[in-house]
Structures are given as structure tokens and as C-alpha cells.
MIVOMAR-668153 format. One record per residue (C-alpha): residue number from 1; y, z, x. Coordinates in steps of 0.02 Angstrom, whole numbers. Each point is the difference from the previous one (the first is absolute). Layout:
<torpa NUM <Y Z X>>
...
//
This chain:
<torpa 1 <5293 5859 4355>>
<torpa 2 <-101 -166 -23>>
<torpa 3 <-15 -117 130>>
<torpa 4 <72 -171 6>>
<torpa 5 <-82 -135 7>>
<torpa 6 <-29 -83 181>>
<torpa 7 <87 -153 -17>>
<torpa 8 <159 101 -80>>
<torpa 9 <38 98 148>>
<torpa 10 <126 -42 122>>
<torpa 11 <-30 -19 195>>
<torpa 12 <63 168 34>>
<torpa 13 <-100 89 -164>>
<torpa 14 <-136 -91 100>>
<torpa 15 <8 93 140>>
<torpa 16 <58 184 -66>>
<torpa 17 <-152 -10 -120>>
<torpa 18 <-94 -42 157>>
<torpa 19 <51 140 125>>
<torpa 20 <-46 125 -144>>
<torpa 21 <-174 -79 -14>>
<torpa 22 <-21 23 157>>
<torpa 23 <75 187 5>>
<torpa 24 <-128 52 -145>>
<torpa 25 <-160 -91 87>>
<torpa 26 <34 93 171>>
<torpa 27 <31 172 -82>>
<torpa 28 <-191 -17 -41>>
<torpa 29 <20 106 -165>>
<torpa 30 <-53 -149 -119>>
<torpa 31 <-162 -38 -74>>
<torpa 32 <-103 -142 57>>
<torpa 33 <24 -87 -148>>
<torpa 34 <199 34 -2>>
<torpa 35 <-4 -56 177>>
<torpa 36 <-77 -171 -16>>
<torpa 37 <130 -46 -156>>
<torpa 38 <136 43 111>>
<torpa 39 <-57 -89 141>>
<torpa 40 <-52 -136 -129>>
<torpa 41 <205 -5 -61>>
<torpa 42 <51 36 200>>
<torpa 43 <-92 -174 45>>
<torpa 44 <73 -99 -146>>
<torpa 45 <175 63 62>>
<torpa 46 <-22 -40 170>>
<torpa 47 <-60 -183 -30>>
<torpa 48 <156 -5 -128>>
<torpa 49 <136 68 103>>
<torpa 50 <-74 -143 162>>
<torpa 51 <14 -151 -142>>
<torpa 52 <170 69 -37>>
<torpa 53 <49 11 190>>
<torpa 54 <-66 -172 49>>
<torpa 55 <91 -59 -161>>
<torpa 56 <185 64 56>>
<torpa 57 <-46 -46 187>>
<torpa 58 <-34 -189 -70>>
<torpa 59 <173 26 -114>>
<torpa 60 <87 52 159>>
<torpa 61 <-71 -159 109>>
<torpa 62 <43 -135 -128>>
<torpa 63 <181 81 -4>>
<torpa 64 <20 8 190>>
<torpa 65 <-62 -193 -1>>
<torpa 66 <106 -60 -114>>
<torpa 67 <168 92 115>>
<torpa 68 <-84 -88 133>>
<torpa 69 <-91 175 109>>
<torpa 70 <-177 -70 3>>
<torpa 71 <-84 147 80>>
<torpa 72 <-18 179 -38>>
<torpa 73 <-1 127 127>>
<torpa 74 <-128 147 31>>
<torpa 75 <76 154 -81>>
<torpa 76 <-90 167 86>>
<torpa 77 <32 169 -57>>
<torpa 78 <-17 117 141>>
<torpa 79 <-119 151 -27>>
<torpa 80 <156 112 -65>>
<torpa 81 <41 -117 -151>>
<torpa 82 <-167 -14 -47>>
<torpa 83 <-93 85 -164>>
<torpa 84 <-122 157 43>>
<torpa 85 <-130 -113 -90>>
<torpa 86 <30 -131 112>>
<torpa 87 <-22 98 156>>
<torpa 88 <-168 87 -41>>
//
């Protein structure tokens, strides 16, 4: 199955593609060369799926300003709702 391109993938295509790059670099069974491409693609996504992020959280501000709620509050996940990636 071909890749899509970057910019076609949504948020959450980001992030699966992302958690299997990650998978196949810390099995350790790839070639140098295989790893670095991956990584390569795995540091493209990343810096994708934060423009994406900062773009809804900027969406979701303007919206809360124009109902008048000015300020966002801190969300925290606690350690149980967090991804395995996340935690290691």
C-alpha cells in the first residue's frame, strides 16, 4: 500500500502512522538505512501533527472569545489515560 502524502493525512493518520514508526524503530530489526527514512517520515509527522494541534487549539480560542470564555484551562491526563509512547 503506498503512502500518502504528508500534508493529506488527517490528525489522527498522523499519529497511527507515528506509533508504528516508532514500533518498527524499537524492534531493532531494520537496516540502518530503513531506519533513518523512517525516522526521516517519523520527524516530518511529528512537526505536522504539532502545526495541526496548535492550529485547532487557536480555532478553539477564537471560538471561546467570540462566546465571551477568554481563557482556556489546563487539561492533564493522568498517567492511566496516557499513550505507552508517552510514558516511556
Amino acid at each position: 500500500m503506498a503512502k500518502k502524502k504528508l500534508e493529506n493525512l488527517t490528525f489522527e493518520e498522523s499519529l497511527n502512522e507515528l506509533n508504528t514508526i516508532v514500533q518498527n524503530l524499537e524492534q531493532g530489526e531494520l537496516s540502518l538505512e530503513e531506519s533513518m527514512t523512517l525516522f526521516e517520515r517519523g520527524l516530518s509527522l511529528s512537526q505536522i501533527s504539532q502545526t495541526k494541534l496548535q492550529a485547532a487549539e487557536q480555532k478553539v480560542k477564537i471560538l471561546l472569545e467570540k462566546n465571551g470564555e477568554q481563557q482556556l484551562s489546563t487539561f492533564e491526563l493522568s498517567l492511566e489515560d496516557k499513550p505507552l509512547g508517552e510514558l516511556l
